[in-house]
C-alpha positions as CSV (number, residue, x, y, z in Angstrom):
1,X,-8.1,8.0,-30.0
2,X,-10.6,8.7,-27.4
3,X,-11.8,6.3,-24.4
4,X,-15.0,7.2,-25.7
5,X,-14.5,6.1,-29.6
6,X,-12.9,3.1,-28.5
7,X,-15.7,1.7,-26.0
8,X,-18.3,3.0,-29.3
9,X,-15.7,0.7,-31.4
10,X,-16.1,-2.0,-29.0
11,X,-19.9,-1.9,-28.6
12,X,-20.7,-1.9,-32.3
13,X,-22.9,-0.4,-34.4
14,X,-26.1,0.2,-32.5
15,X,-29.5,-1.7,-33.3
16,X,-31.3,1.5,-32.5
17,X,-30.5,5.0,-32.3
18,X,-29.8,6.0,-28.7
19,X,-30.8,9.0,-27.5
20,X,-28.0,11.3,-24.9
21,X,-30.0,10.1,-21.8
22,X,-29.6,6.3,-23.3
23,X,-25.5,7.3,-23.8
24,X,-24.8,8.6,-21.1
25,X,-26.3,5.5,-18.5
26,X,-24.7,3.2,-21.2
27,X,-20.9,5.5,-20.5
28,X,-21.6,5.3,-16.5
29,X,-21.9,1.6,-16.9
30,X,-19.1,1.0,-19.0
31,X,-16.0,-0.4,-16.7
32,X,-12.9,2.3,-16.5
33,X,-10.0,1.1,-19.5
34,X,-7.0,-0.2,-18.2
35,X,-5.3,2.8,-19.9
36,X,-7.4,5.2,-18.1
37,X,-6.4,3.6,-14.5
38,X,-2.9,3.8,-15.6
39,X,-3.7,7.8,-16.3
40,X,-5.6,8.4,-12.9
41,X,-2.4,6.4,-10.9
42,X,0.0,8.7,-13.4
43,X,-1.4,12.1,-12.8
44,X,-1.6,11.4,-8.8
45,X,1.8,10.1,-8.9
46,X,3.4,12.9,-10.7
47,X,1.3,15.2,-8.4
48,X,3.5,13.2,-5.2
49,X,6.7,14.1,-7.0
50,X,6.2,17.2,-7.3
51,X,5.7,18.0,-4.1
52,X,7.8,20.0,-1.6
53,X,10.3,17.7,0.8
54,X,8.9,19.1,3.6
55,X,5.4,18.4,2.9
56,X,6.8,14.8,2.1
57,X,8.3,14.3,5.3
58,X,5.4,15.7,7.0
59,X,3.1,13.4,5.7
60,X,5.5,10.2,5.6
61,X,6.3,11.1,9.6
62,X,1.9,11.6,10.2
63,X,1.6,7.8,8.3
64,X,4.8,6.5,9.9
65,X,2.8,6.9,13.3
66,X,-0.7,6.4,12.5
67,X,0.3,2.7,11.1
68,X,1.3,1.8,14.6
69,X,-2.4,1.4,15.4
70,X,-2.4,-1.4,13.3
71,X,-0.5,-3.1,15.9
72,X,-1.9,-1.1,18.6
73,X,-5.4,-2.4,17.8
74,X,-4.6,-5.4,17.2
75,X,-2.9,-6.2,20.4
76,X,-6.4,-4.5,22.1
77,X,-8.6,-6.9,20.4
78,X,-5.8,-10.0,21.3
79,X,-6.1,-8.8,25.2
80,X,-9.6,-8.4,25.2
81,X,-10.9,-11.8,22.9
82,X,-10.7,-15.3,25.0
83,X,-8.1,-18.1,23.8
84,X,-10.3,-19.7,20.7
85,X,-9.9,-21.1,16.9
86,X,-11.5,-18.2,15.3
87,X,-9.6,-15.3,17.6
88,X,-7.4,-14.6,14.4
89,X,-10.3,-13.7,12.6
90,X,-10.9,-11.2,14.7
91,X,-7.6,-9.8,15.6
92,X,-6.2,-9.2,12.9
93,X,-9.6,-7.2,11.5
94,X,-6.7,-4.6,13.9
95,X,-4.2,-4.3,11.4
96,X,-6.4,-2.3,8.9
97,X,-7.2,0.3,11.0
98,X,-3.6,2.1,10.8
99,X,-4.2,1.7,6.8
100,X,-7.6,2.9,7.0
101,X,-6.2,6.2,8.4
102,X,-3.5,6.5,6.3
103,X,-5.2,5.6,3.4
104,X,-8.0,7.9,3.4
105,X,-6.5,10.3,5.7
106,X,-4.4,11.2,2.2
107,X,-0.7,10.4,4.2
108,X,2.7,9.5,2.2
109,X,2.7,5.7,2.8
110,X,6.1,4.3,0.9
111,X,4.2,0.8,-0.3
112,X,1.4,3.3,-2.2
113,X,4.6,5.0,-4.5
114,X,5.6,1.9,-5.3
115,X,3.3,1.5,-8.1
116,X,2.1,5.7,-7.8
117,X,5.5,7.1,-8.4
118,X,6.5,4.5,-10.7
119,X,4.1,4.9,-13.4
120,X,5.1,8.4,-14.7
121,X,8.9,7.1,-14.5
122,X,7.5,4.1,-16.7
123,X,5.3,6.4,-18.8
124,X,8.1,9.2,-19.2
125,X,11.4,7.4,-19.7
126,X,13.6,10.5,-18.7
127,X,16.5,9.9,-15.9
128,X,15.0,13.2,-14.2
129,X,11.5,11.3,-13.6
130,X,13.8,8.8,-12.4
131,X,15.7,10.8,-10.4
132,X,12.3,12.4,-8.6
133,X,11.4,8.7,-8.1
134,X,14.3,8.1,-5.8
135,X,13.8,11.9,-4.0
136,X,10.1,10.6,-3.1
137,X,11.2,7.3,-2.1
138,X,13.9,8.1,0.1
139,X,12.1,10.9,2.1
140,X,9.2,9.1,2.2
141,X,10.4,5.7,3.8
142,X,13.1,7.6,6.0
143,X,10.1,9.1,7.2
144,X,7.6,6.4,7.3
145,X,10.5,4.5,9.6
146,X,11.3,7.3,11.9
147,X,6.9,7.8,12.8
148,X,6.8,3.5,13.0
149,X,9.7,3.6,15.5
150,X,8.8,6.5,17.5
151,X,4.9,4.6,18.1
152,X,7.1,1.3,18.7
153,X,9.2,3.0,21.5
154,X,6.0,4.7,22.8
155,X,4.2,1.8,23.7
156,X,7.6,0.1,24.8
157,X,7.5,3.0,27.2
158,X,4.0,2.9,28.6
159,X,4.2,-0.5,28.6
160,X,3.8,-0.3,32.6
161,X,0.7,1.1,32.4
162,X,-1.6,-1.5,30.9
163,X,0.6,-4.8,31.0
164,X,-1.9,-7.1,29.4
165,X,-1.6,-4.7,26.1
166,X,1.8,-4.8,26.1
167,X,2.1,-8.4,26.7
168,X,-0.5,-9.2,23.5
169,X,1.7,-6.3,21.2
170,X,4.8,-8.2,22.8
171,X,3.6,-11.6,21.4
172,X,2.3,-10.0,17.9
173,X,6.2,-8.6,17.2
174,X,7.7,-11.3,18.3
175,X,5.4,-13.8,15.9
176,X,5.9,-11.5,13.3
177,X,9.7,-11.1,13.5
178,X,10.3,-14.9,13.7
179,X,10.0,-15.3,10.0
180,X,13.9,-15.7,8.5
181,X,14.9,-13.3,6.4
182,X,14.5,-15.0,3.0
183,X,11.1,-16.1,3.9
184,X,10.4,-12.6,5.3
185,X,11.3,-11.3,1.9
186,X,8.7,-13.8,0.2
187,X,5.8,-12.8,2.7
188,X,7.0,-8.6,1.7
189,X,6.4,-9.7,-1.6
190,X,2.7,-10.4,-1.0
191,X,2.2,-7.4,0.8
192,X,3.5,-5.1,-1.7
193,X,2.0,-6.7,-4.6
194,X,-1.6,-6.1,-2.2
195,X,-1.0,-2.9,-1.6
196,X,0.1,-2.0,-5.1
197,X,-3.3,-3.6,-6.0
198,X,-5.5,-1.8,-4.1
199,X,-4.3,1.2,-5.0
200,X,-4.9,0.1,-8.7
201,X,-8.5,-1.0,-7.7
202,X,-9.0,2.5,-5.9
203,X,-8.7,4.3,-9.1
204,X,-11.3,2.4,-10.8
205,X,-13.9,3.2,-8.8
206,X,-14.7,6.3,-6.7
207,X,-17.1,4.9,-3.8
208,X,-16.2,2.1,-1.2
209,X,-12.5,2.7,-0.7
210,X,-13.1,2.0,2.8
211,X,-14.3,-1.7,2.1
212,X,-11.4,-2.1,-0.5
213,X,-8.9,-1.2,2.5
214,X,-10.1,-3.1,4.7
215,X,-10.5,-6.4,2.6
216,X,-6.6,-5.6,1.2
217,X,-4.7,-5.1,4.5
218,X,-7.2,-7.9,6.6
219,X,-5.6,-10.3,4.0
220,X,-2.2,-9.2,4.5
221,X,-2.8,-10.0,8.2
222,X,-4.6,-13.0,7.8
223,X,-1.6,-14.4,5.4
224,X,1.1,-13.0,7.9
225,X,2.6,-11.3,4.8
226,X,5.4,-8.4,6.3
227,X,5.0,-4.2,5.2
228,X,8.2,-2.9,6.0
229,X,6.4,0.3,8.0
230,X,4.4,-1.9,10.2
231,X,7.1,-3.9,10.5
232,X,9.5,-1.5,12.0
233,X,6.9,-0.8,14.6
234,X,7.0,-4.4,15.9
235,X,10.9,-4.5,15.1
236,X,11.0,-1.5,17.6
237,X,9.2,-3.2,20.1
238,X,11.1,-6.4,19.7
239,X,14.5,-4.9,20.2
240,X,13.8,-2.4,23.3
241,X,12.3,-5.8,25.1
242,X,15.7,-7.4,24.4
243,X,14.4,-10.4,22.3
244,X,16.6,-9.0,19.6
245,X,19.7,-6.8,18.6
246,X,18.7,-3.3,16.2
247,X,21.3,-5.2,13.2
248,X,19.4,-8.2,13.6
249,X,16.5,-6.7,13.4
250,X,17.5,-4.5,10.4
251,X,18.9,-7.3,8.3
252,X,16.6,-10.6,9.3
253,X,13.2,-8.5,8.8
254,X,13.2,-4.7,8.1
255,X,15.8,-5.1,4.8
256,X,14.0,-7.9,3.4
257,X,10.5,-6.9,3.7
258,X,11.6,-3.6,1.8
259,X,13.1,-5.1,-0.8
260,X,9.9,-7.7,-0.8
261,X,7.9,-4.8,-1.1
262,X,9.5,-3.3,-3.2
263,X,9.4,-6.3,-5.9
264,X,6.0,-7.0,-5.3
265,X,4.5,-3.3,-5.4
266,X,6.2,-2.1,-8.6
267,X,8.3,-5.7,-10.5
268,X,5.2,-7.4,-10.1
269,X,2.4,-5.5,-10.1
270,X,3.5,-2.0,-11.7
271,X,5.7,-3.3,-14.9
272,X,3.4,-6.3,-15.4
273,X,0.4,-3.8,-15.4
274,X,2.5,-1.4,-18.1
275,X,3.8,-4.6,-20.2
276,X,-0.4,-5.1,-20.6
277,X,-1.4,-1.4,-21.2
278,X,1.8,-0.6,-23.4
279,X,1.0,-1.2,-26.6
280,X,-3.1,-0.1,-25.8
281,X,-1.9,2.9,-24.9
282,X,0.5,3.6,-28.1
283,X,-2.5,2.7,-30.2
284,X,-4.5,5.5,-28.8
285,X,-1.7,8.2,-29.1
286,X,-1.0,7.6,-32.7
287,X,-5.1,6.6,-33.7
288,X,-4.2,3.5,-35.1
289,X,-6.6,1.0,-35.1
C-alpha cells in the first residue's frame, strides 16, 4: 500500500469533494511517515556502500580534517571571549562548525553510517549487506582518524605561532580527555544517539539542515558528550604536549567513545527506530490493513 492511500485512510472520508489544487496543499502539509524516513536513510545508505574504497577514503580523510575546526574554532572564540559565566555559551557555538562543513559539504563522517549504513543491513537481512556494513565502517573511521590526527599534530606544530590559541585548544583537550573511560563511553553514547538523530530529522525535511546542525552538535558541546573523530583531534593534541601516553589515550577515551557511539547511533537510535517502523512497514508490502 501506498503513502498516499494510507494518509487518505488516515484522514477519512472527506466532508467535501476536494479538488487537485485542495490535494495537493493538503499532501505538502502532511508530515513525512516514519516508513518513508526509514526509505530516504535506506536508499542513501545503500548508495554509501556502494561506493568505490577510494572515494570512501577520500571523503572520510576530507571530514577527518575538516572536524578539527571544531576544536580549532572553538579554541579562537575561548582566546578571544573574556573569563565570564556565560563564555561556554559562546564557545562551544565552535564545535559545530567542523560538522557544519562536513555535514553539508556531503563528507564520509563514521557517526552518520551508524544509523545510514545500518538501515539497509536491518532492511535486507543478508550477511553480504552485512559484510558491506563493516567495508564502509572500517575505511571510513580509519579514515576519519588518520584526517582528525593529522589537524591535531598540525596545530601541535604551529603551536609557536599564536601561543594564546594553542594554549585555549590545549585546555579544551585536556577538559575533554579527563573524562574516565567508562564515563567517556556514557557521554559517546549521547553523542551518537544525536548525531544518529539528526540525520533522521534531516530526511524529513528538505530546508534548514543548517539550523538542525547546528542545534544537534551545539548540544553535544554544551553536554560535554565525546565523538570519537573530534576526539582524536584533541587526543592528538593531548599526547604530543606530553599530558598523556598514545595507549592511554587510545583506551581511556578514543575506544570508549567509539564504542559509545556506536551504541548510541545504531542500538539506540537505529534498531529502536526499525523495532517502531517494522511491522508498519510489512503492512504496506503485503496491503494488509
Amino acid at each position: 500500500m501506498s503513502e498516499t492511500q494510507d494518509r487518505a485512510e488516515a484522514a477519512g472520508p472527506p466532508h467535501a469533494p476536494l479538488g487537485p489544487r485542495e490535494q495537493e496543499e493538503i499532501e505538502s502539509k502532511t508530515p513525512i511517515s516514519p516508513p518513508a524516513v526509514f526509505e530516504v536513510i535506506r536508499r542513501a545508505g545503500r548508495r554509501e556502500m556502494m561506493r568505490p574504497a577510494s572515494a570512501l577514503l577520500a571523503a572520510g580523510l576530507v571530514a577527518g580534517v575538516a572536524l578539527g575546526f571544531s576544536l580549532l574554532t572553538e579554541a579562537l572564540l575561548r582566546a578571544h571571549l573574556p573569563q565570564a559565566d556565560w563564555r561556554p555559551l559562546v564557545e562551544n557555538l565552535g564545535y559545530t562548525v567542523g560538522f557544519v562543513i562536513v555535514i553539508e559539504g556531503r563528507l564520509q563522517l563514521f557517526t552518520e553510517n551508524t544509523i545510514t549504513a545500518v538501515m539497509p543491513v536491518l532492511e535486507a537481512r543478508l550477511p553480504r549487506a552485512a559484510i558491506r556494513l563493516l567495508r564502509l565502517w572500517a575505511l571510513v573511521l580509519t579514515a576519519n582518524l588518520v584526517g582528525a590526527a593529522a589537524f591535531g599534530t598540525a596545530l601541535w606544530a604551529s603551536r609557536a605561532y599564536d601561543p594564546a590559541l594553542w594554549q585555549a585548544a590545549e585546555q579544551i583537550a585536556r577538559h575533554a580527555m579527563s573524562f574516565g573511560a567508562t564515563e567517556t563511553l556514557f557521554r559517546g553514547v549521547g553523542a551518537g544517539w544525536l548525531i544518529a538523530a539528526l540525520v533522521w530529522t534531516m530526511s524529513t525535511t528538505e530546508h534548514g539542515h543548517l539550523a538542525l546542525i547546528v542545534i544537534f552538535t551545539y548540544v553535544i558541546a554544551l553536554a560535554g558528550f565525546t565523538h570519537v573523530v573530534a576526539g582524536t583531534v584533541e587526543a592528538t593534541a593531548v599526547v604530543l604536549a606530553g599530558h598523556m601516553g598514545p595507549w592511554a589515550a587510545l583506551t581511556g577515551s578514543v575506544l570508549p567513545t567509539l564504542a559509545g557511539n556506536i551504541l548510541g547511533g545504531t542500538v539506540l537510535f537505529a534498531l529502536l527506530a526499525w523495532a517502531q517502523i517494522r511491522a508498519e512497514l510489512h503492512r504496506q508490502r503485503t496491503g494488509e490493513g
